[in-house]
C-alpha positions as CSV (number, residue, x, y, z in Angstrom):
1,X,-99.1,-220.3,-8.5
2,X,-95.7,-219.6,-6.6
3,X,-92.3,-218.4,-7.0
4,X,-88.9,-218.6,-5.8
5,X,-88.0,-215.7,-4.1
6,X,-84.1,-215.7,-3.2
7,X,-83.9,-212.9,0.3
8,X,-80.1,-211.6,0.4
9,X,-79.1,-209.9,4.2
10,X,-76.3,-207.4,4.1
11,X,-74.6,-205.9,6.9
12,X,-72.1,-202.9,7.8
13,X,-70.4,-203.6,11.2
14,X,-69.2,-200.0,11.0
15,X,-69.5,-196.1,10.0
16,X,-66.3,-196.5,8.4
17,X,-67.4,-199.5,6.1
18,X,-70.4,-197.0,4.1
19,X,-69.4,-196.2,1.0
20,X,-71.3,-193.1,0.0
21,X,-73.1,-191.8,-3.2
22,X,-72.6,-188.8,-4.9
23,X,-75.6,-186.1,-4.1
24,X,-78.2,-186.1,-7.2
25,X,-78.0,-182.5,-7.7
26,X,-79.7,-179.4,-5.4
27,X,-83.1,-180.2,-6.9
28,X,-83.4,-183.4,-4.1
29,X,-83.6,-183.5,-0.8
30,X,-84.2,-185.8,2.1
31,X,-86.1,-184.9,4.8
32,X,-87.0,-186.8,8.4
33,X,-91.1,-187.4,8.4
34,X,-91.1,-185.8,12.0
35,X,-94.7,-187.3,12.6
36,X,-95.6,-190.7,12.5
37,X,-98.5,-190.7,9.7
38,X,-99.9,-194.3,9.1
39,X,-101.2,-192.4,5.8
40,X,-97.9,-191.1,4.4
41,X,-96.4,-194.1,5.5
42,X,-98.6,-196.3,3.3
43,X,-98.9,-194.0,0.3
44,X,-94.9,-194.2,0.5
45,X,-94.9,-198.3,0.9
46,X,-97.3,-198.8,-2.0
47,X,-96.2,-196.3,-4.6
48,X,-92.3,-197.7,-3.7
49,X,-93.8,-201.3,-3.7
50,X,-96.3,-202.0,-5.9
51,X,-94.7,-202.7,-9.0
52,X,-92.0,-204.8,-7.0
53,X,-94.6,-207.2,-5.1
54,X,-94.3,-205.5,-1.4
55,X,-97.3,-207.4,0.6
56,X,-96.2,-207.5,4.2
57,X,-98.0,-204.6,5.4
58,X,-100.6,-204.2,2.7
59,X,-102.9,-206.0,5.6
60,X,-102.0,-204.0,8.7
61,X,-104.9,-201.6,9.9
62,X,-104.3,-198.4,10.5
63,X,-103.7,-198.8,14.1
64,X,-100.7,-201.3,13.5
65,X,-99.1,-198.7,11.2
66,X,-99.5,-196.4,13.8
67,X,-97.5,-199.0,16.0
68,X,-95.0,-199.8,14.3
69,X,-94.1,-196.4,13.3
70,X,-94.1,-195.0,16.9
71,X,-91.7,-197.7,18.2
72,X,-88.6,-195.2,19.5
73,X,-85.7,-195.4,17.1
74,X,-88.0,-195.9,13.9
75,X,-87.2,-193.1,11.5
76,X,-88.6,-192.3,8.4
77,X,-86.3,-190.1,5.5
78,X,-87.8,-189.4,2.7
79,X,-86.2,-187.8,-0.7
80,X,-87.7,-185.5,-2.5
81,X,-87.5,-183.6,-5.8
82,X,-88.5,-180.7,-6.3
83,X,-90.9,-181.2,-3.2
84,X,-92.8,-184.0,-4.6
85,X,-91.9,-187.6,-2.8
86,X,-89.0,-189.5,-4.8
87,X,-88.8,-192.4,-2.4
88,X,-87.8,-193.2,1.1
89,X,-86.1,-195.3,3.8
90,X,-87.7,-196.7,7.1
91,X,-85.3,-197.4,10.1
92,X,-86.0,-199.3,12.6
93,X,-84.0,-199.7,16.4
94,X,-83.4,-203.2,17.5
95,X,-81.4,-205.0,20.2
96,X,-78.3,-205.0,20.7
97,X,-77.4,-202.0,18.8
98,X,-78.8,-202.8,15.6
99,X,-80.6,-200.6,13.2
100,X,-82.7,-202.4,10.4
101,X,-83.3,-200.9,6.9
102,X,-86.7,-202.0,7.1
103,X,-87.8,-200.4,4.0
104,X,-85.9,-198.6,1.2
105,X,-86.8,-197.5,-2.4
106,X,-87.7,-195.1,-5.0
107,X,-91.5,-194.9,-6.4
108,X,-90.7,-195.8,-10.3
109,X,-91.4,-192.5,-12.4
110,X,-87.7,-191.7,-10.2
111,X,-85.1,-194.9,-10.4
112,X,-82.6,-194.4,-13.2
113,X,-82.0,-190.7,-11.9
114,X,-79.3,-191.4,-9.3
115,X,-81.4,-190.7,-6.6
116,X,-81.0,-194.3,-4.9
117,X,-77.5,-194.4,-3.9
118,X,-77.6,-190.8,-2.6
119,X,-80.9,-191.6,-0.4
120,X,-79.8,-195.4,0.6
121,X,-76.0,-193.1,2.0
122,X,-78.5,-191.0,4.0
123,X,-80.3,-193.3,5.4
124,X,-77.4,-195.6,6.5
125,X,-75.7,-192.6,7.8
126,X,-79.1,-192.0,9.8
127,X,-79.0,-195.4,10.8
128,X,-75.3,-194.8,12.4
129,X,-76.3,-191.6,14.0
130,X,-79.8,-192.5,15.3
131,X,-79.1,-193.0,18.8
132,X,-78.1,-189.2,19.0
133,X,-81.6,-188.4,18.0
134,X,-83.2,-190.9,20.5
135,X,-82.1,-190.6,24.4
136,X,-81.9,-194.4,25.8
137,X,-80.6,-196.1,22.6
138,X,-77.5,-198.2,22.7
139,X,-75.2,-196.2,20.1
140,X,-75.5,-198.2,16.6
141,X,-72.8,-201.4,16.3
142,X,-74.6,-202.4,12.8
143,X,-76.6,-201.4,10.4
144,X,-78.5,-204.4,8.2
145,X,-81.2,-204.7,5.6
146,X,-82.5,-207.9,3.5
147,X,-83.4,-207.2,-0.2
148,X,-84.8,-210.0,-2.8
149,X,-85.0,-211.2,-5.9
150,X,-88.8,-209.4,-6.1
151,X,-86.7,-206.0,-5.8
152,X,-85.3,-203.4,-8.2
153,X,-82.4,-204.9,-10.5
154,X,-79.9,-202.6,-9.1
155,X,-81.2,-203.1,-5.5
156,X,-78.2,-205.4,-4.7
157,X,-75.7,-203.6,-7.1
158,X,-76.4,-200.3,-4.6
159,X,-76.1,-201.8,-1.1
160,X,-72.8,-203.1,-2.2
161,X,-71.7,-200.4,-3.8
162,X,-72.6,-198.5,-0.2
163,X,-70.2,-201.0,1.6
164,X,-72.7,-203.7,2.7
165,X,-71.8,-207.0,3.1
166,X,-73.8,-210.5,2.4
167,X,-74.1,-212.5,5.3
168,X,-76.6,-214.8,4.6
169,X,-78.7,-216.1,1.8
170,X,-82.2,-217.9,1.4
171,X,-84.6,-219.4,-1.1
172,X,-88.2,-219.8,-0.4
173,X,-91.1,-220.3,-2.4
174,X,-94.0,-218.0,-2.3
175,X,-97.5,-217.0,-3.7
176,X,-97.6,-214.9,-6.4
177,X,-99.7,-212.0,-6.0
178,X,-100.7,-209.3,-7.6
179,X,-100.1,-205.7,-5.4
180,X,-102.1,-202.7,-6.0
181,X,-99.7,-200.3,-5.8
182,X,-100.7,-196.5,-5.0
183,X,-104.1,-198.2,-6.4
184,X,-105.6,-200.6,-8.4
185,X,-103.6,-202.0,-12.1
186,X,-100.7,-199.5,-10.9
């Protein structure tokens, strides 16, 4: 069985186009993962994820998480309340003076709680900044991210409220799988 997935790409060309939340309140904070941890970083993934369908890495070993998260210029920021994990947002360095919002969400028991918008500002303000925290990058031009119809309903809602802009738009059809999230039925 399959579905159609419709993958949105938004873009800000500049630090002056983000939009920013209000902060949630002093109980959350967000904090840089200063070590890459294949295991944090998949705990994150699947408890964000798994209600929303996220497969693309389910299949990496841990090696290739390792990988990928030691690339320079990939930054994880995660929110927190109250010191338990709330969600996150992955950044990744690319050509040109990209940065990619690889990965961005809250873990369910948290969405509703106007944590989103306040950790999706963070991150995009990371993204803007992240060549001052990593000698040899070219300074940030844009900042991008894709989101789908699999995500959140006020995924798309958020990124343009932040100032993003569509630049392109596809529909694909895809399997339809079931994803464990933080483990099995979640």
């Amino acid at each position: 069985m399959s579905i159609t997935v419709t993958t949105w790409s938004l873009e800000q060309t500049s630090p002056a186009d983000l939009r920013p939340a209000a902060e949630p309140g002093a109980d959350i904070t967000v904090v840089r993962a200063g070590v890459p941890s294949p295991e944090f970083s998949r705990f994150l993934y699947t408890a964000v994820g798994g209600d929303i369908r996220w497969t693309d890495r389910l299949s990496l070993r841990h090696q290739q998480w390792q990988e990928a998260l030691a690339k320079p210029g990939t930054e994880t920021w995660v929110a927190y309340d109250r010191g338990t994990p709330a969600g996150y947002v992955e950044l990744e360095a690319q050509d040109e003076g990209a940065v990619e919002i690889v990965y961005f969400g809250l873990i369910p028991a948290f969405r509703g709680r106007r944590i989103g918008g306040h950790l999706l500002s963070y991150g995009t303000a990371r993204a803007w900044d992240l060549a001052e925290r990593w000698p040899g990058l070219a300074p940030t031009k844009r900042v991008w991210l894709h989101t789908c119809s699999k995500d959140g309903p006020h995924a798309m809602d958020n990124y343009l409220r932040r100032g993003f802009r569509l630049f392109d738009t596809k529909t694909s059809q895809e399997p339809e799988v079931e994803t464990p999230g933080p483990w099995p039925g979640a």
